[in-house]
N, C-alpha and C positions, 0 to 999 in steps of 0.2 A: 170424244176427247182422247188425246193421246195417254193410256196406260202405262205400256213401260218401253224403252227402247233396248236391243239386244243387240248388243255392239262387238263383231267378232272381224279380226283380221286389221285391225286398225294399231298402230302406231300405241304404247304409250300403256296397253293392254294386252295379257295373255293373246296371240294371237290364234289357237287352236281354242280355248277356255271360251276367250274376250270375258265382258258384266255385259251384268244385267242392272240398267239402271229404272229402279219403278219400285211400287207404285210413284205415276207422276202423280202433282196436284195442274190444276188451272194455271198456277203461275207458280215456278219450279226456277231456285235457285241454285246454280251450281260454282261453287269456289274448293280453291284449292292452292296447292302452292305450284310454282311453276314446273314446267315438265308433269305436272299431274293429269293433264290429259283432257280438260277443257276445253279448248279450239279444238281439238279430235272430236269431241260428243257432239258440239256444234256444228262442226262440219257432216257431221253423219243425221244428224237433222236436219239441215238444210239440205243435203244429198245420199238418201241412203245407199247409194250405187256404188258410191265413191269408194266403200268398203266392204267387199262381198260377204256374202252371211250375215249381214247387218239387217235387223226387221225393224220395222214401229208396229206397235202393238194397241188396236185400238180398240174403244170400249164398243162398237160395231161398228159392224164394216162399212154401214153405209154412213156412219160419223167421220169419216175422213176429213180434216180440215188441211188449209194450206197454213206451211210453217214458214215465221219468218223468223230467220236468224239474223243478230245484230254483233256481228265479228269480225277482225280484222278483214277477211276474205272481203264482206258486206262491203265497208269503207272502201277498201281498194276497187273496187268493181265499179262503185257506184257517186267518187268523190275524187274529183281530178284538178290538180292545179291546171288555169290557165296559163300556157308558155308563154304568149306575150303581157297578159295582164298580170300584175302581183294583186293577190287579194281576190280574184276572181276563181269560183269556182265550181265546178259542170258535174251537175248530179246526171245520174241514171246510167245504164252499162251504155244506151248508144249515145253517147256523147262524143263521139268521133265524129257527127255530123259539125255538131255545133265545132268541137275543136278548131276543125277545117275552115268552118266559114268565120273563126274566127282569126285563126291565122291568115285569110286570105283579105282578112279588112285591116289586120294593123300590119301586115307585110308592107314590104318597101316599096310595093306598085299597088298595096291598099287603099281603099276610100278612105282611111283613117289620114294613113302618111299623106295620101293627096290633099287633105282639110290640114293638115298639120301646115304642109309646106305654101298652101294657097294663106294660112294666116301668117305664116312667117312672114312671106314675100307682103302681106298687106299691112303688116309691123313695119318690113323698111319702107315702105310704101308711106307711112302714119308720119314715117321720122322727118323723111324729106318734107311733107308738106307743113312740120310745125317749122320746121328750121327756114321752110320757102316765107308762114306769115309770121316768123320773130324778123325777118329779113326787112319785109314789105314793110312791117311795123314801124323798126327802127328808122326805115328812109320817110317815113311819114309824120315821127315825131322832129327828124330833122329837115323836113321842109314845112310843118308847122309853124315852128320855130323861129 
């Protein structure tokens, strides 16, 4: 289990000094008010690199577990509006594949736009033939008649 995190050279904190945030527990909550330095801790847990002289401190060494951080960075990385669709939305950091292939089906030479434009054209296609038997119709009640 993670013990305590030694956060030095980061934004927000003494940067020669930094804290010491610990004892952690299992599940360790951190608030504060803004500019307090919470997406900083965060970031430094999900990247201890990110800020040199930054350690995790754990209760042995071969306890090392993987951290998951859930913060702005998280969202942005891993939750993208789709450009052509509203409402549609591409988890996970490689989502540039999907992106692509999905821009490449509602683009304007897309299998999307081409179903689009094949039912358009089969909508006036619908029109003509109700208006060809309201035609046929009408000459049929007048030779009934």
């Amino acid at each position: 289990m993670l013990e305590l995190l030694q956060l030095r050279g980061a934004p927000a904190f003494d940067p020669q000094v930094g804290v010491t945030i610990g004892p952690l527990k299992p599940v360790t909550f951190l608030f504060g008010a803004n500019g307090s330095g919470k997406t900083t801790i965060s970031r430094a847990l999900a990247d201890p690199a990110r800020f040199p002289g930054t350690d995790l401190v754990w209760d042995s060494p071969t306890g090392k577990l993987g951290i998951k951080v859930y913060n702005r960075d998280y969202v942005a990385d891993t939750l993208k509006q789709a450009s052509n669709l509203p409402g549609v939305f591409l988890l996970g950091e490689t989502s540039a594949e999907a992106q692509t292939e999905l821009d490449d089906l509602t683009g304007p030479s897309g299998s999307i736009a081409a179903a689009r434009k094949r039912l358009a054209d089969l909508g006036d296609s619908l029109k003509a033939k109700k208006a060809e038997i309201t035609s046929v119709r009408d000459e049929l009640k007048v030779a009934a008649w």
